[in-house]
C-alpha positions in Angstrom: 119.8 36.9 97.9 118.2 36.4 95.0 114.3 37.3 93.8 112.6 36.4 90.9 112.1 38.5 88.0 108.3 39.5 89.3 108.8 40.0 92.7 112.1 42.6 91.6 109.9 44.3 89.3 106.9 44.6 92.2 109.6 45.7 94.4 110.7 48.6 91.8 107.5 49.8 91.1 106.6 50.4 94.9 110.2 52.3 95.3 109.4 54.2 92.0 105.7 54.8 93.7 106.8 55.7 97.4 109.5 58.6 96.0 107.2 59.7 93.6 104.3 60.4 96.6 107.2 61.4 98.9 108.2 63.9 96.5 104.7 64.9 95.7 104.1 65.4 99.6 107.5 67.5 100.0 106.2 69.6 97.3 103.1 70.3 98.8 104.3 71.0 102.3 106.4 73.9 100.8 103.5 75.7 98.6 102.2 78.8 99.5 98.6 79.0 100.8 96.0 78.7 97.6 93.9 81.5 98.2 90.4 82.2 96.7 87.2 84.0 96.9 86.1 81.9 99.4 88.8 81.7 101.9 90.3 85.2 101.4 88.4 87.5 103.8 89.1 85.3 106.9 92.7 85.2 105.6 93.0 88.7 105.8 90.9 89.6 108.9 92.8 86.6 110.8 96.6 87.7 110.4 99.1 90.8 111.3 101.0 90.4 107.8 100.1 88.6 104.8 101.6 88.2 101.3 99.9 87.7 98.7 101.3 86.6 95.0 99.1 87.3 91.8 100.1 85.0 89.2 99.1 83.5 86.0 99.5 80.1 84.6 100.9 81.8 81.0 103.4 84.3 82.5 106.6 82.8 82.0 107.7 85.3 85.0 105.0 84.0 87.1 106.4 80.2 86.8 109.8 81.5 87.5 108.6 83.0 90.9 106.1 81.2 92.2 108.7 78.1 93.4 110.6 80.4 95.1 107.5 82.2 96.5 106.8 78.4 97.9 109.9 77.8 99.4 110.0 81.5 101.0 106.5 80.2 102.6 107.9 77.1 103.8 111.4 79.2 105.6 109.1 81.9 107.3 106.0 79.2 108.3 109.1 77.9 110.8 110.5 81.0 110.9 106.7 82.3 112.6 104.9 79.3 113.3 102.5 81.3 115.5 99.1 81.3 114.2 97.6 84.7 113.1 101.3 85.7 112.9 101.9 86.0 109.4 100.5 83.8 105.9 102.2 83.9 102.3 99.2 83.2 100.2 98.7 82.8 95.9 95.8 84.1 93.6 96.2 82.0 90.6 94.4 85.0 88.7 93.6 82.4 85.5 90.7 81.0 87.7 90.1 84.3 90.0 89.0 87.2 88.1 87.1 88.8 90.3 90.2 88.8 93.2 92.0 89.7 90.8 90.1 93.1 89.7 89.4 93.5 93.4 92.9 94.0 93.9 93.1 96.0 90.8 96.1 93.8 89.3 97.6 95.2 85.8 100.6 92.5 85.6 101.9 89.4 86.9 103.6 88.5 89.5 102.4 91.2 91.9 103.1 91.1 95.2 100.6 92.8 97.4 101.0 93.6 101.4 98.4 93.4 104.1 99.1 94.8 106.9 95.9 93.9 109.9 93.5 93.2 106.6 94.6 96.6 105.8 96.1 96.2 101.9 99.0 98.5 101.9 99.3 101.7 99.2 103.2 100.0 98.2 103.3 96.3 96.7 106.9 94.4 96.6 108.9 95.3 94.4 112.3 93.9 95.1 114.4 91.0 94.6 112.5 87.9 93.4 115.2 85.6 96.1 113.9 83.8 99.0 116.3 86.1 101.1 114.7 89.5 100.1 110.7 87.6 100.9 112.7 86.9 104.3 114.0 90.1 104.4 110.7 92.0 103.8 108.9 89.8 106.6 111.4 90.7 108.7 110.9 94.5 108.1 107.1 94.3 108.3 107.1 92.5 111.6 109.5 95.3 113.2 108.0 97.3 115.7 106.6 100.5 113.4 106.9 102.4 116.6 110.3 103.9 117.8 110.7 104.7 121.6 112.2 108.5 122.6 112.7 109.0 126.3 112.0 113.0 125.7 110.3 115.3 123.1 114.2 116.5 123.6 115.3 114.0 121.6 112.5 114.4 118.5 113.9 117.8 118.3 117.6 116.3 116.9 116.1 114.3 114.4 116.7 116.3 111.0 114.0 115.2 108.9 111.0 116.9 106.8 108.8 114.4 107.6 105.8 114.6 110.5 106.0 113.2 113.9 103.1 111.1 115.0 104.1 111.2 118.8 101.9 108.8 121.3 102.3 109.2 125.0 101.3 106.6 126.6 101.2 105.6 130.4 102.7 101.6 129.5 102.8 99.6 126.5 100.4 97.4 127.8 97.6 99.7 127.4 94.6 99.2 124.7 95.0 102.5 123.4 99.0 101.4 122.8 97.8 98.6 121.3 96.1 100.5 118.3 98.1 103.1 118.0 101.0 100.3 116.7 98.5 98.7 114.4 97.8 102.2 113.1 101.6 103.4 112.9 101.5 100.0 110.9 99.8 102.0 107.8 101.0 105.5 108.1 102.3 106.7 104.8 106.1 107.6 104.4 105.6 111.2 104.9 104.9 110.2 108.7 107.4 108.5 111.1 105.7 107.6 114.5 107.3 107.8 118.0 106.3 107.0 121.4 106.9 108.0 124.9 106.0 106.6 128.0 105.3 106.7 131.9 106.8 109.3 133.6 108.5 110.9 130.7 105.3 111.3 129.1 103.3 112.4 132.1 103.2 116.2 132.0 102.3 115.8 128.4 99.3 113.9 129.0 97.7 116.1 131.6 94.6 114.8 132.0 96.2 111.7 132.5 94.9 109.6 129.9 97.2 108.9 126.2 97.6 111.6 123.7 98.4 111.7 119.9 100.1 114.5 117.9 101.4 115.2 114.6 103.8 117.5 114.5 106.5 119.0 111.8 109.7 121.2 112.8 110.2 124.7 111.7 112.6 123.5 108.5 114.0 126.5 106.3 111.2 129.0 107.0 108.7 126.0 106.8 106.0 127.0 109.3 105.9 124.3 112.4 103.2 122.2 112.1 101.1 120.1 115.1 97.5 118.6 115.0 96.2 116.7 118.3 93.9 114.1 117.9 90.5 114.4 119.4 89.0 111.1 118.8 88.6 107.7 120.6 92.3 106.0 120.3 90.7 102.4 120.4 89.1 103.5 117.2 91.2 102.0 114.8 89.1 103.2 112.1 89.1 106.7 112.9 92.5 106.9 114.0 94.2 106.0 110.7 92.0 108.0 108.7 92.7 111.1 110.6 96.7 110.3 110.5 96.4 109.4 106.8 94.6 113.0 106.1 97.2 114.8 108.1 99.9 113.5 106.5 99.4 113.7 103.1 101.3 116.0 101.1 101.3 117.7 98.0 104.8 116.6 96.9 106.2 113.5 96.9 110.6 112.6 96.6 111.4 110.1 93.7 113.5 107.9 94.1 114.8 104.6 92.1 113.4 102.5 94.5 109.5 104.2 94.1 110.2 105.2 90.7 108.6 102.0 89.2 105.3 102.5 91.7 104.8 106.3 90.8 105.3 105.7 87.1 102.9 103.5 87.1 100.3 105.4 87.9 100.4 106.9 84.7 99.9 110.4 85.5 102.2 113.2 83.9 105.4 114.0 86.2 106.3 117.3 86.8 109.6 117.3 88.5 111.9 119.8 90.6 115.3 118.4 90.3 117.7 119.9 92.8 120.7 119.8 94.9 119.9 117.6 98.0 121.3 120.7 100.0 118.8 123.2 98.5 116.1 123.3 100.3 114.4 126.4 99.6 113.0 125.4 96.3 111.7 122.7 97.4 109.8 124.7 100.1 108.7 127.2 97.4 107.9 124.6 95.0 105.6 123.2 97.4 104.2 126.6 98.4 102.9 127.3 94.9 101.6 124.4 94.2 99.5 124.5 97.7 98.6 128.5 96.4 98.1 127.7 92.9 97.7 124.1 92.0 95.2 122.6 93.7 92.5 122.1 90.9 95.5 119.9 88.7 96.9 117.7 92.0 94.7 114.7 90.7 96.0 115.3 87.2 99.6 115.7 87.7 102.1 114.1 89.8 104.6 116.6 91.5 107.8 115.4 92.6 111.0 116.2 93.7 114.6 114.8 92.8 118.1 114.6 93.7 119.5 116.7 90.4 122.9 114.4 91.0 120.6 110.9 91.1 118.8 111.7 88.2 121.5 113.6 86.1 120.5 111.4 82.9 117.1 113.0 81.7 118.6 116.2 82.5 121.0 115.4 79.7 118.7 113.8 78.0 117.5 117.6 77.7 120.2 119.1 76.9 120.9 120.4 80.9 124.4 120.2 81.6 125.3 119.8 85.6 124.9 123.6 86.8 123.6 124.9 90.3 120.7 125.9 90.3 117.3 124.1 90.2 115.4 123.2 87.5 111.6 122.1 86.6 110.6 119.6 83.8 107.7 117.5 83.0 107.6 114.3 81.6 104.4 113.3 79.9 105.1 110.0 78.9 105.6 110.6 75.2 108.5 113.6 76.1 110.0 115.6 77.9 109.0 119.7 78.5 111.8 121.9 80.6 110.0 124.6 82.3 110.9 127.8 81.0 113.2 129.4 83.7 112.9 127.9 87.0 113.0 132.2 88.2 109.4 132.1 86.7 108.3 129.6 89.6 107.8 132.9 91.5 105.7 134.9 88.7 102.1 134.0 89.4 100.4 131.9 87.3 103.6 130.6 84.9 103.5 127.1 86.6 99.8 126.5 86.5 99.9 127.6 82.4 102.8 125.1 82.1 100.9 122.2 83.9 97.8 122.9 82.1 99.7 123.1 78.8 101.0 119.4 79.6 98.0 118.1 80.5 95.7 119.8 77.7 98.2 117.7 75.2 98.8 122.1 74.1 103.0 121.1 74.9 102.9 117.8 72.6 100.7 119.7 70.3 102.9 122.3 69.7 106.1 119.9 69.5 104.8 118.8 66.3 103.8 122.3 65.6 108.1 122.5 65.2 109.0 119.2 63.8 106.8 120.4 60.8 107.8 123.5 60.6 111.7 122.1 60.8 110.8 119.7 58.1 109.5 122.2 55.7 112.5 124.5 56.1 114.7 122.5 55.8 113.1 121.3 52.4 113.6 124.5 51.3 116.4 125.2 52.2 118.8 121.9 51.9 121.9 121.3 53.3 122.1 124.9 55.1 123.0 125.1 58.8 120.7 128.3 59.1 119.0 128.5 62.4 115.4 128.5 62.4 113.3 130.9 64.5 109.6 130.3 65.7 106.9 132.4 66.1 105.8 132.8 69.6 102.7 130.6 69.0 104.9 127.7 67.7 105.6 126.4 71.6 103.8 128.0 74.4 105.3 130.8 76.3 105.4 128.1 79.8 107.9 126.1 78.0 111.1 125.9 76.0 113.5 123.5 74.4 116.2 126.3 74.0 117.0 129.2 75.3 116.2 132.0 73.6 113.1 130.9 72.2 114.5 129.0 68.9 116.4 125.8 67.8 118.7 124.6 64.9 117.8 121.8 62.3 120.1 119.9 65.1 117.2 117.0 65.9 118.2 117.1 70.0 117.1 120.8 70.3 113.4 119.6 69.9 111.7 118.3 73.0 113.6 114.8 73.7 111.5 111.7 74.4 110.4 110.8 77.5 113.1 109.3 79.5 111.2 108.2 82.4 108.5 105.5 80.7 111.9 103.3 80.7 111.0 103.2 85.1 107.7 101.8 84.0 107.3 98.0 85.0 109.7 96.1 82.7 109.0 93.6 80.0 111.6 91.5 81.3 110.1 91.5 84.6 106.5 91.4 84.7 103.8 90.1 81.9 101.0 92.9 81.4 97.5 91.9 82.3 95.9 92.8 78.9 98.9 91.0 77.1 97.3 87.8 77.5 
């Protein structure tokens, strides 16, 4: 059939017209939530799990993610299409400053969790696929809480974290009910368990539920348990005591948190160490409990598989050798403690932390490089080993042992190998950047 040239060209335009709003619709349907200032308490308060991406129109990062952020929304709206079930929401943070400080964002994308309107201490971190968003719905959603039949049973799990234990008479109780929302936020230090009906019932002597935290005698660790006193229905209450009792001086590193504890941009002091060595790592943590406690909010303590994280210890100079071994990184380089031996002289570590945090181990690095320079000025082209005065590096640390170093540039204090976990540039766009 044939159509006059107008009535073609009317024809065309409508097609061209209809794909262009179907496209527009199908675009729309698979966006994220918009979230703002005005919409975001309710979004919070009104959903078990909600992800929320921080972006900025001028992050080339942020334009990357955001359609894939989109589509991930779209897969897990059908995936839980229960309302109050879970929302995948986006701060465009070039119109929503204030969200954005509240949130306290540094870089885009971010990804932060909220866990019962509850933002969690971790943001996301991973893959930047539709399958790990899936993935990390999937997770969050899990039931936190894992059954045991018997306290028989907590006693084969070899782990140094706590046990939060609930007994409970059924899962259908209120109290139940909180505890998972709670379990929901513990930090990784704590793993939470429950036991019910009959099992649990000459625990629970008075008949009603019961919460305890509880650690294992480990390697001379001394057992541990706290009972909670409070009101279990008060959600409040509950979490902060199980955050307090949980928290602990020393904290693993890993790959996968290295990028979040960086980037807290406190100083690292480290105890790297065979994973089968676990007395220093008890007597680590015992002197820093004994001795420490006025530097924990300047310092971050940490300990390390030596194996894992064999690369700054030859960034050192530290060949693989048993034995444990205690470094600091400050950011600008690195510091090896003197001799690990000196962990148990009172008072060494605390002079080396204070040293690194005073700037008095930086200072004194440069203290060296001079004093290397103007030797060697003097006396060109000769391999003589240069000695130090005590003063020149402070007695808590060393490059070398003994107490000296060659004109050879690696025996001075390396620079700081872990700033390379801090949040990459080919990753992430820094806030101040634009």
């Amino acid at each position: 059939m044939f159509f006059p040239a107008k009535v073609s060209q009317r024809v065309f335009c409508c097609l061209t017209l209809f794909v262009a709003l179907w496209l527009e619709l199908e675009h729309t349907a698979a966006q994220s939530l918009q979230v703002n200032e005005q919409n975001i308490d309710d979004i919070l308060k009104g959903n078990d799990l909600v992800l929320l991406l921080f972006f900025s129109d001028h992050c080339p990062f942020s334009r990357m993610f955001a359609p894939i952020f989109d589509e991930a929304a779209q897969k897990l709206k059908a995936m839980y299409p229960e309302p109050g079930r879970l929302i995948l929401g986006s701060v465009n943070c070039s119109g929503e400053n204030e969200l954005e400080n509240q949130f306290d964002i540094g870089k885009y994308p971010t990804v932060k969790i909220v866990r019962h309107g509850i933002v969690a201490r971790t943001e996301y971190r991973g893959q930047r696929s539709v399958d790990g968003l899936i993935l990390l719905v999937y997770k969050e959603l899990q039931d936190s809480v894992q059954e045991v039949q018997s306290m028989d049973e907590l006693n084969f799990i070899n782990d140094h974290k706590y046990l939060i234990v609930g007994y409970f008479e059924h899962k259908d109780l209120a109290d139940y009910a909180v505890y998972r929302r709670a379990a929901k936020q513990v930090p990784d230090t704590c793993r939470p368990y429950g036991i019910f009906g009959q099992a649990s019932m000459h625990l629970r002597k008075t008949g009603r539920s019961k919460i305890i935290i509880q650690r294992k005698n480990v390697e001379d660790r001394e057992d541990y348990y706290s009972e909670y006193n409070g009101r279990i229905t008060n959600f409040t209450e509950l979490l902060e005591w199980i955050n307090e009792e949980c928290e602990v001086l020393v904290r693993e590193l890993t790959f996968e948190n290295a990028e979040e504890i960086t980037e807290e941009g406190l100083p690292l002091v480290i105890l790297f160490h065979d994973v089968s060595d676990k007395k220093s790592v008890l007597d680590f943590e015992k002197v820093i409990a004994t001795e420490l406690d006025d530097e924990l909010d300047k310092v971050i303590f940490l300990t390390a598989d030596a194996d894992e994280f064999r690369h700054p210890l030859l960034h050192m100079g530290v060949e693989r050798r048993s034995g444990p071994i205690i470094a600091a990184d400050s950011f600008v380089h690195m510091f090896l403690f003197s001799n690990y031996e000196h962990l148990h002289v009172k008072g060494k570590l605390k002079t080396f932390v204070n040293d690194l945090i005073s700037g008095e181990l930086h200072r004194a690095y440069h203290l060296v490089e001079i004093s290397a320079y103007e030797t060697e000025t003097e006396e060109s082209n000769e391999a003589t080993e240069i000695s130090f005065h005590q003063e020149a590096l402070p007695e808590s640390a060393s490059t070398l042992t003994p107490m000296s170093i060659t004109k050879s540039p690696q025996k001075l204090p390396p620079e700081s190998k872990f700033k390379a976990l801090l949040p990459s540039k080919h990753r992430y766009t820094a806030r101040d950047e634009l």
